[in-house]
C-alpha positions in Angstrom: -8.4 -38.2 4.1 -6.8 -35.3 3.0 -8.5 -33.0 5.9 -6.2 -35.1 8.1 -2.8 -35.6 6.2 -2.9 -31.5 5.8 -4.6 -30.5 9.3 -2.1 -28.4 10.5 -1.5 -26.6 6.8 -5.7 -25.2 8.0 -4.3 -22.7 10.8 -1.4 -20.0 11.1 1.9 -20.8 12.7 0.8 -19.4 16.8 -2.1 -21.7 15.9 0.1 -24.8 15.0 2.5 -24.0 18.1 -0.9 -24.0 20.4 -1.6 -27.8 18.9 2.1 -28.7 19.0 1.9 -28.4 22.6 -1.4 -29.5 23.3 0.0 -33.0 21.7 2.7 -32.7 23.4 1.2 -31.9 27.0 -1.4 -34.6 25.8 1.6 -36.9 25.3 3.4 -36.5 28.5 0.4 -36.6 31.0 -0.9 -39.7 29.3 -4.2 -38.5 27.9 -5.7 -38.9 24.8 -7.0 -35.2 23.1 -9.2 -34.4 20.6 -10.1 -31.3 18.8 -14.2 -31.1 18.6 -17.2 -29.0 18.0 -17.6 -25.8 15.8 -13.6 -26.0 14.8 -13.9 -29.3 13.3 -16.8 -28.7 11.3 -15.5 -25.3 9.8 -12.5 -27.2 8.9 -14.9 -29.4 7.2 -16.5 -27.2 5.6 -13.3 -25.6 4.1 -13.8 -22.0 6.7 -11.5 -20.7 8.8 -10.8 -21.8 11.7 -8.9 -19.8 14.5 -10.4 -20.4 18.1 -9.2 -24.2 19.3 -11.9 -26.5 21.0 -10.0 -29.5 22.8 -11.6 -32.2 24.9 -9.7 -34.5 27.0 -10.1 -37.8 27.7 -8.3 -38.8 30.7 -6.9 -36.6 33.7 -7.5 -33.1 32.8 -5.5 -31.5 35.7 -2.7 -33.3 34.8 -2.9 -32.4 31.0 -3.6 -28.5 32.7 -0.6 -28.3 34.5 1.5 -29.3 31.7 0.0 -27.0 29.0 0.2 -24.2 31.4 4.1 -24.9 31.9 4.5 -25.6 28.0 2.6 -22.4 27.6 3.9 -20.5 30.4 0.3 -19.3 30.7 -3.0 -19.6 33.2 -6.1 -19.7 31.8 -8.4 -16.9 32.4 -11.6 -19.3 33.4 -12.7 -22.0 34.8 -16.1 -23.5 35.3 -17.6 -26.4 37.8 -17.9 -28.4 34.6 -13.6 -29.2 34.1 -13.9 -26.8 31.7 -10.3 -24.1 31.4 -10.7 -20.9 28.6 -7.2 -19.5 27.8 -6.5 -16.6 25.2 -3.5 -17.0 24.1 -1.8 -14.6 20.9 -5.2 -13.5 20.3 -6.7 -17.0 19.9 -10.0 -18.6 22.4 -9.0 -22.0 23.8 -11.3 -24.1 25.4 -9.9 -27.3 27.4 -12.7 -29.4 28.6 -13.4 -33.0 30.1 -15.1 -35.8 27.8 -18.0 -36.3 30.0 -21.8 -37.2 29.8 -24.6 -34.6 31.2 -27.9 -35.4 33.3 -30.3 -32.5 32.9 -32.7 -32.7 36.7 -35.2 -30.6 34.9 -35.8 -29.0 31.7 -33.5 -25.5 31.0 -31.5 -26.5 34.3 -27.7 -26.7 34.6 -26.1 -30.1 34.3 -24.8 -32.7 36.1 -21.9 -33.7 35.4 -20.1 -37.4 34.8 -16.2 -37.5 33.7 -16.9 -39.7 30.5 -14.9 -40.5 27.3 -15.1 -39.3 23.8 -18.3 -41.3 22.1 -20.8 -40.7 24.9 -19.2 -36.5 24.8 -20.2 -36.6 21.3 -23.7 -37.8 21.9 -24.1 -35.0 24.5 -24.3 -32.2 22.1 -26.6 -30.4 20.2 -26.3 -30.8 16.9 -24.8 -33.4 14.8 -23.0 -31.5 12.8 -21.1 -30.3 15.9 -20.7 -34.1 17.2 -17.6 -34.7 15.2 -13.9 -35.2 16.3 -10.4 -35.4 15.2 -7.8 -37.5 18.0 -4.4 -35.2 18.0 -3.6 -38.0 20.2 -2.2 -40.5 20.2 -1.8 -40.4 16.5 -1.9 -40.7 13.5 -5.0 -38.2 13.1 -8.2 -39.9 13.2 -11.9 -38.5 12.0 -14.4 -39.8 14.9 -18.0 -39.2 13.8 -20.5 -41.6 15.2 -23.4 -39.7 14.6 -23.0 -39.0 10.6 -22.0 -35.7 11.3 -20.1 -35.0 7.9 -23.0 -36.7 6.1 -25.5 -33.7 8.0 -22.7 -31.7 6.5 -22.6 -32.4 3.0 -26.5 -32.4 3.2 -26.7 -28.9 4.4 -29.1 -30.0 7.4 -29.2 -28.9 10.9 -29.8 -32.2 12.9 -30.5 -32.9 16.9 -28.8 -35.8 18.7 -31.9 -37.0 20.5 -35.4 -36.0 21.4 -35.1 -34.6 24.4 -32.2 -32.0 23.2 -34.2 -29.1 22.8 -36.1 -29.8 26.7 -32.7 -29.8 28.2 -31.3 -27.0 27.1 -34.0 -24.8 25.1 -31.3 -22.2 24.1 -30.3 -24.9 21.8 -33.4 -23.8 19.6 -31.7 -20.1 19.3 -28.9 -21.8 18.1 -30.5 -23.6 16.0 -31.9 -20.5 13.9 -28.7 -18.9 14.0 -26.5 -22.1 12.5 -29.1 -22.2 9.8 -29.1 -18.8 9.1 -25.2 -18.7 9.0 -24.3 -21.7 6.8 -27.7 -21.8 5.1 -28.5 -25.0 5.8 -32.1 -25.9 6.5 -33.4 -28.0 9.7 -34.3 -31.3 9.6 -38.1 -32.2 9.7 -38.0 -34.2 12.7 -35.8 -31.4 14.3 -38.1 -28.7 13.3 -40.9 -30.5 14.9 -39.1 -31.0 18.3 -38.5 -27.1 18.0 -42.6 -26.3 17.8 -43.1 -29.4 20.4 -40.2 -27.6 22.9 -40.4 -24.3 22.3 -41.9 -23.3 25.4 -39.3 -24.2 27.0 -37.4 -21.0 26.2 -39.9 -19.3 29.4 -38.3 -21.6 31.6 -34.7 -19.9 30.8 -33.2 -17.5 33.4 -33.2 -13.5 31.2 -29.2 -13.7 31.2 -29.1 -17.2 29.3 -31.5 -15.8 26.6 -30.3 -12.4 26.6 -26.8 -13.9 26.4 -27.8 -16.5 23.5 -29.9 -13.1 21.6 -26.6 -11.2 21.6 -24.6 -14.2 19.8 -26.8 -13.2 16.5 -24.8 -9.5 16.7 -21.3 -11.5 16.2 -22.8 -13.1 12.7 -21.6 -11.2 9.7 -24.9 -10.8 8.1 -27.1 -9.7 11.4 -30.6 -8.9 9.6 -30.3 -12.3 8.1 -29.3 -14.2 11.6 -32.2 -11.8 13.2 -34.7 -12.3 11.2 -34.9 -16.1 11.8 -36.2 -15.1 15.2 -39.2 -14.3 13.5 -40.0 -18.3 13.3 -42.1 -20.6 15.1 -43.5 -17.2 16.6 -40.3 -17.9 19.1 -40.0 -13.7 20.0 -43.3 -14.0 21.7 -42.7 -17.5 23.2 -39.9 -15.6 24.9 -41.7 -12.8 26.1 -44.8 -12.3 25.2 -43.7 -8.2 25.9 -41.7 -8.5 23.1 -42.7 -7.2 19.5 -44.9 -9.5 17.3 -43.0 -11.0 14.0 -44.0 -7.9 11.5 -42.9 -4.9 14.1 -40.2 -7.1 14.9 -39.4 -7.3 11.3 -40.0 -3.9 10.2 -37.1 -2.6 12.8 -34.8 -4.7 11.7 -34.7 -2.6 8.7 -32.4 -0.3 10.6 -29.7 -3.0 10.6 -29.7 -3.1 6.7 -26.6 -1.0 4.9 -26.5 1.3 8.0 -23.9 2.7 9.7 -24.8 3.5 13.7 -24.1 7.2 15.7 -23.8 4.2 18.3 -21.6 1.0 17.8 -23.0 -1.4 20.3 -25.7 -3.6 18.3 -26.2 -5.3 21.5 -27.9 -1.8 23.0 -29.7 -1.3 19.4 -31.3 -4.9 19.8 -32.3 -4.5 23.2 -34.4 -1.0 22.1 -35.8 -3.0 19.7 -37.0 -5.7 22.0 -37.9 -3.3 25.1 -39.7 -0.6 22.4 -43.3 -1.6 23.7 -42.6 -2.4 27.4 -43.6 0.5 29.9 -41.1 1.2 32.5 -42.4 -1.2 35.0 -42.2 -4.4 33.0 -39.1 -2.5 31.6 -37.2 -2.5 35.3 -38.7 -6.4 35.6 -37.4 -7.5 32.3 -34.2 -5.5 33.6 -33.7 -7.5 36.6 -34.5 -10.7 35.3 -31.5 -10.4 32.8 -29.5 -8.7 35.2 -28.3 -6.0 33.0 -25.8 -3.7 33.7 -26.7 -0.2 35.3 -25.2 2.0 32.0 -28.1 -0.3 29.8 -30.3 0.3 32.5 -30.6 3.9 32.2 -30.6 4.0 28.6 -33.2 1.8 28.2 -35.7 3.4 31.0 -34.6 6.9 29.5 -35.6 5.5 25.8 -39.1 4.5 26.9 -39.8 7.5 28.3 -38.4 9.6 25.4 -40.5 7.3 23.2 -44.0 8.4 25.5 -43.0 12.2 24.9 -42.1 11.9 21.4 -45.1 13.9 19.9 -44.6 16.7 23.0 -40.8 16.3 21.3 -41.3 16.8 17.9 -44.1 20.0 18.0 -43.1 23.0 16.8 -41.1 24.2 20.3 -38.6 26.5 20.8 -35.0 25.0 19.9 -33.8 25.8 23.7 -37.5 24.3 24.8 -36.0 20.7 23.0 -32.9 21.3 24.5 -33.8 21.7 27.8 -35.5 18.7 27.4 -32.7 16.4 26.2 -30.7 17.8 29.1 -32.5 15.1 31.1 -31.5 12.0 29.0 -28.7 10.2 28.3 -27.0 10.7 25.2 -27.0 7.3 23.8 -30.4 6.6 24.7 -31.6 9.9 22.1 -29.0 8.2 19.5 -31.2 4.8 20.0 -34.4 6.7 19.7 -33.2 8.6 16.8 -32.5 5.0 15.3 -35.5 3.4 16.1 -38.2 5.7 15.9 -39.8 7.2 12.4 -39.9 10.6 12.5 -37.6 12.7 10.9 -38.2 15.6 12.6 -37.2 14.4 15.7 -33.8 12.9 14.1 -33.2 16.3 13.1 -33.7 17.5 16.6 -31.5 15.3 17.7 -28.5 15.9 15.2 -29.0 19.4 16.1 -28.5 18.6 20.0 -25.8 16.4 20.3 -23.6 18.1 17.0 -24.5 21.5 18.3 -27.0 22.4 21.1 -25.2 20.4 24.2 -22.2 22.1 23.5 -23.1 25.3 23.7 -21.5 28.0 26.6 -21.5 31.3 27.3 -18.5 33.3 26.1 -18.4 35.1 28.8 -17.1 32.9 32.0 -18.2 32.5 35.3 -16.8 35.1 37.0 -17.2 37.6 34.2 -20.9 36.9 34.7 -20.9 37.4 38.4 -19.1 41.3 37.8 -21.3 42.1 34.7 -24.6 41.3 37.3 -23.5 42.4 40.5 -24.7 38.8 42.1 -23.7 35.9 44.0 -22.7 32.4 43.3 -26.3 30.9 43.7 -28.2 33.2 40.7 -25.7 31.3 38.6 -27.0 28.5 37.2 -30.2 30.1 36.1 -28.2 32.7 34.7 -25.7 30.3 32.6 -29.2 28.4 31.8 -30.9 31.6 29.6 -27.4 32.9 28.3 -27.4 29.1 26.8 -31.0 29.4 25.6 -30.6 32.9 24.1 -27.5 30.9 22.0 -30.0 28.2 20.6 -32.3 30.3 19.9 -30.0 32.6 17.8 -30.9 35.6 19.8 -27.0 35.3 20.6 -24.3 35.6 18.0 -21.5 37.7 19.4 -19.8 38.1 23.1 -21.4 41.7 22.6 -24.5 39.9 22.3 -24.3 38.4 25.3 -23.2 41.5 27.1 -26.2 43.1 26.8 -28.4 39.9 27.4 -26.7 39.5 30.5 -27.0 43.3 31.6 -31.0 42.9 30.7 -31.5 40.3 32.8 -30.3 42.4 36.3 -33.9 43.3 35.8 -35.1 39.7 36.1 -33.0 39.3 39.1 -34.1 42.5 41.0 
């Protein structure tokens, strides 16, 4: 097969030093080694390939310590499952043991059983990701007991067995997002299993889902990988907090052609999905995917700019609207300015954070404190109206603000 007489021509020259001494670490701790999953069916499928997946089959501590002497390098994780994640040159390499899994209960971790390479393969999720190539020994050998390359060339997203999806439900997620990439449609019997299992995905902790949710930001088309969360009704099997399919639909619109005042999708996506929740099932959802404390304030800050919106957007005083973005984060009126339909209030925004919050007095602190005659604890308030006056254009010049400061000894008086 010409996939295997040309393997190594498929990757850059770091990446064909990386298998070079994987064989050769393979070779002198007497294992055999395989490279499997999503890199073998990209090569398959004529994509790129640059993150290495490598499964052995024999004593993986041994075959660890060589690599890492070979290498000169330690990987950066390990799990309970024999599993070792190195980044090496820029490249993700995953080193695990061929073993066999025994799921307790549905959407629980797994137990573990060091295995070899046909009962790994039938462990996985999809058949399409059940296909190997043996690095060694050699020669180069295609390993595909469950038809994988025939699920290829037919464009169909296949389970292994029945109770795939009950074992691990985030395999359902993937699912969507492997059709959605590749275009490849799911397989009748599979797509039944999905409607059969899909309330399994409650059984999830919040990080695994939130965790899967974010993988659909890494896909280069994300409203087309989003928008297949729309089927088998799968938002509200999640969370039944969560927006139905057509709300859910109509925000995605905001990931179409658009480039973001914020960067991180993974804070848009999370807006998106927390927009209806009030703050208390806001701080539960919180907790259950144990999100970091920087989302956490942006998120309780949006809700509550989305309740106030209309108190927001009347006709107020520019300093009025200032004053009252003083008390939210800046990224979480950026998400709201995003999310929410009202151009009025986008204005308002653009306004505050291009102009408004950087507003200060010309005249310093000191200067202030001569002008009024006053001590130290007047000051705030004082730097507060100078700040106002500016937004409100009442203030132009430093002369300006000479004479707005010297009218105010009245107010203090």
């Amino acid at each position: 097969m010409n996939l295997l007489k040309d393997l190594k021509s498929k990757f850059n020259l770091k990446e064909k030093e990386l298998l070079n001494n994987a064989e050769l670490a393979a070779e002198t701790s007497l294992v055999k080694l395989y490279l499997v999953g999503g890199p073998v069916r990209d090569l398959l499928l004529g994509n790129d390939c640059h993150d290495l997946d490598l499964l052995i089959d024999g004593n993986i501590e041994l075959f660890v310590n060589q690599f890492n002497m070979i290498m000169n390098c330690q990987p950066v994780h390990t799990s309970q499952f024999n599993t070792y994640k190195y980044i090496i040159n820029g490249n993700e390499i995953d080193i695990a043991l061929a073993r066999t899994e025994v799921y307790p209960f549905p959407a629980s971790l797994p137990q573990i059983t060091p295995s070899h390479i046909y009962e790994d393969l039938y462990r996985r999720d999809f058949t399409i990701n059940s296909i190997a190539i043996q690095l060694f020994p050699k020669p180069y050998d295609i390993i595909d007991p469950l038809n994988g390359k025939e699920d290829l060339n037919n464009k169909t997203i296949k389970v292994i067995h029945k109770k795939s999806f009950e074992d691990d439900p985030t395999r359902i997620l993937r699912a969507l997002r492997y059709s959605a990439r590749f275009e490849f449609g799911i397989d009748k019997n599979t797509s039944d299993l999905i409607g059969q299992d899909i309330n399994y995905l409650s059984s999830l902790s919040g990080k695994r889902i939130i965790n899967d949710l974010f993988k659909y930001l890494t896909e280069t088309d994300v409203y087309k990988s989003l928008s297949r969360l729309t089927e088998y009704n799968l938002l509200q099997n999640i969370n039944h907090n969560f927006p139905n399919n057509e709300e859910f639909v109509k925000a995605l619109d905001i990931f179409k052609n658009r480039e973001f005042a914020i960067p991180d999708k993974q804070l848009i996506l999370l807006s998106i999905l927390c927009g209806k929740m009030d703050e208390t099932i806001l701080n539960d959802f919180i907790a259950k995917c144990s999100l970091p404390k920087s989302m956490t304030k942006i998120l309780v800050d949006l809700i509550n700019i989305k309740n106030t919106i209309h108190i927001i957007s009347s006709n107020k005083q520019p300093s009025e609207v200032s004053n009252l973005f003083d008390g939210y984060e800046i990224k979480a009126l950026l998400l709201a300015s995003i999310i929410i339909d009202n151009t009025n209030f986008t204005n308002l925004v653009n306004e505050y954070t291009s102009r408004w919050s950087q507003v200060k007095p010309f005249h310093n602190s000191n200067e202030i404190i001569e002008i009024l005659s006053i001590d130290k604890t007047h000051l705030t308030s004082i730097i507060n109206k100078i700040r106002n006056a500016h937004i409100d254009g009442i203030v132009v010049s430093k002369s300006d603000e000479k004479k707005f400061i010297q009218n105010l000894i009245e107010l203090i008086e």
